[in-house]
Structures are given as structure tokens and as C-alpha cells.
C-alpha positions as CSV (number, residue, x, y, z in Angstrom):
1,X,0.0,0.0,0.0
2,X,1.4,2.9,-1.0
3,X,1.2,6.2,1.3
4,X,1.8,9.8,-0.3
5,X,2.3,11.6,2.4
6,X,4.4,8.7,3.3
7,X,6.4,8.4,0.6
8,X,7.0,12.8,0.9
9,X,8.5,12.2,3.7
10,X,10.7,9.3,2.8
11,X,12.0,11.0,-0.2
12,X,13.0,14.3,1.7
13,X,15.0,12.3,4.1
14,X,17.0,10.7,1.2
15,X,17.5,14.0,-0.3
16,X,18.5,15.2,3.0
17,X,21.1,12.7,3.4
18,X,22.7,13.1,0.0
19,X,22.7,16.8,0.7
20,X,24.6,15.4,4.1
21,X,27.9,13.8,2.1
22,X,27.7,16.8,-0.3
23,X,28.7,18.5,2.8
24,X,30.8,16.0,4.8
25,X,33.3,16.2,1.9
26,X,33.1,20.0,1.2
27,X,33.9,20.0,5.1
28,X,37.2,17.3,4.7
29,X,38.4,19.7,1.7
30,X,37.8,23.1,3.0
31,X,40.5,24.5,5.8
32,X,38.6,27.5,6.5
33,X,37.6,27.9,10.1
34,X,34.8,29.9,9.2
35,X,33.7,27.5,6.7
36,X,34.5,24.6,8.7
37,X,31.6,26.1,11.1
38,X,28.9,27.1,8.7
39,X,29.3,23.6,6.8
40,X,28.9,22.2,10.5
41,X,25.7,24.6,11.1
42,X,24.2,23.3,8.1
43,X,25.1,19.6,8.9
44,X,23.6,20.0,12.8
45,X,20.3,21.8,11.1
46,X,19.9,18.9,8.4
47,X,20.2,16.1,11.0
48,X,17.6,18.1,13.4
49,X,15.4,17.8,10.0
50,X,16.1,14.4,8.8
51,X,15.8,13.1,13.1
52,X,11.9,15.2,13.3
53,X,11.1,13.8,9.7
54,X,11.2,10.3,11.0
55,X,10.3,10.6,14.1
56,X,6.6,12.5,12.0
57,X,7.2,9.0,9.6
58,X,7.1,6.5,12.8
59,X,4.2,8.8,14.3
60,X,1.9,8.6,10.8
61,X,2.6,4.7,10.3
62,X,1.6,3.8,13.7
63,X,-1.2,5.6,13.5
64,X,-2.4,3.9,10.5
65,X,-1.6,0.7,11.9
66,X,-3.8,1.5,14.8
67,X,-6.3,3.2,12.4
68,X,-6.3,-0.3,10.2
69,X,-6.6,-2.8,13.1
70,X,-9.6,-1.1,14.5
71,X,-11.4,-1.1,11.1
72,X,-10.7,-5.1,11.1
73,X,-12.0,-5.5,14.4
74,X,-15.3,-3.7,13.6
75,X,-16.0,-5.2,10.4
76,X,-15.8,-8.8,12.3
């Protein structure tokens, strides 16, 4: 069963964590204290994302699990 919303949310967290190695490596190249920290800002604001986007994702699936199990228990 497919979920849109679902699905939303799983495909921002992969194209949060591809945005994450884009900026692990410009990180290991640059020597730039300065840069070092704002590449570091950005990496600490995408993880605060990507950590409430699945913590919403966990949240919406069991809720449609719950949602699911009483409409099988009625119908019986």
C-alpha cells in the first residue's frame, strides 16, 4: 500500500542525506575555520530535520496501523 504523504516524507530524508555527504566532503576539503563552522551549522540543522522527519514518519505509520486494526475489528 502505498502512502503519499508517506512516501513525501521518505523522499525528503533521502535527499536530506545526500545533501549530508555533499557536505561531509566539502567539510574534509575546506580548511577554512569559518567555513569549517557554517558547513557544520548546516550539517547539525539537516540532522535536526532528517531526526523530526522520521520521528513524524514513525508517528503517521503507527497511527495507520492502529487506524487499520480497529477497522478489522469492527468489520468482524
Amino acid at each position: 500500500m502505498r502512502e503519499n504523504y508517506l512516501d513525501g516524507l521518505r523522499n525528503d530524508f533521502d535527499s536530506c542525506s545526500g545533501h549530508l555527504k555533499r557536505l561531509k566532503t566539502e567539510l574534509l576539503k575546506t580548511k577554512s575555520p569559518d567555513m569549517q563552522s557554517r558547513i557544520i551549522k548546516q550539517i547539525d540543522s539537516l540532522a535536526n530535520k532528517m531526526e523530526s522527519n522520521q520521528k513524524q514518519s514513525i508517528r503517521v505509520a503507527k497511527s495507520r496501523t492502529r487506524g487499520s486494526k480497529k477497522k478489522s475489528k469492527q468489520s468482524v
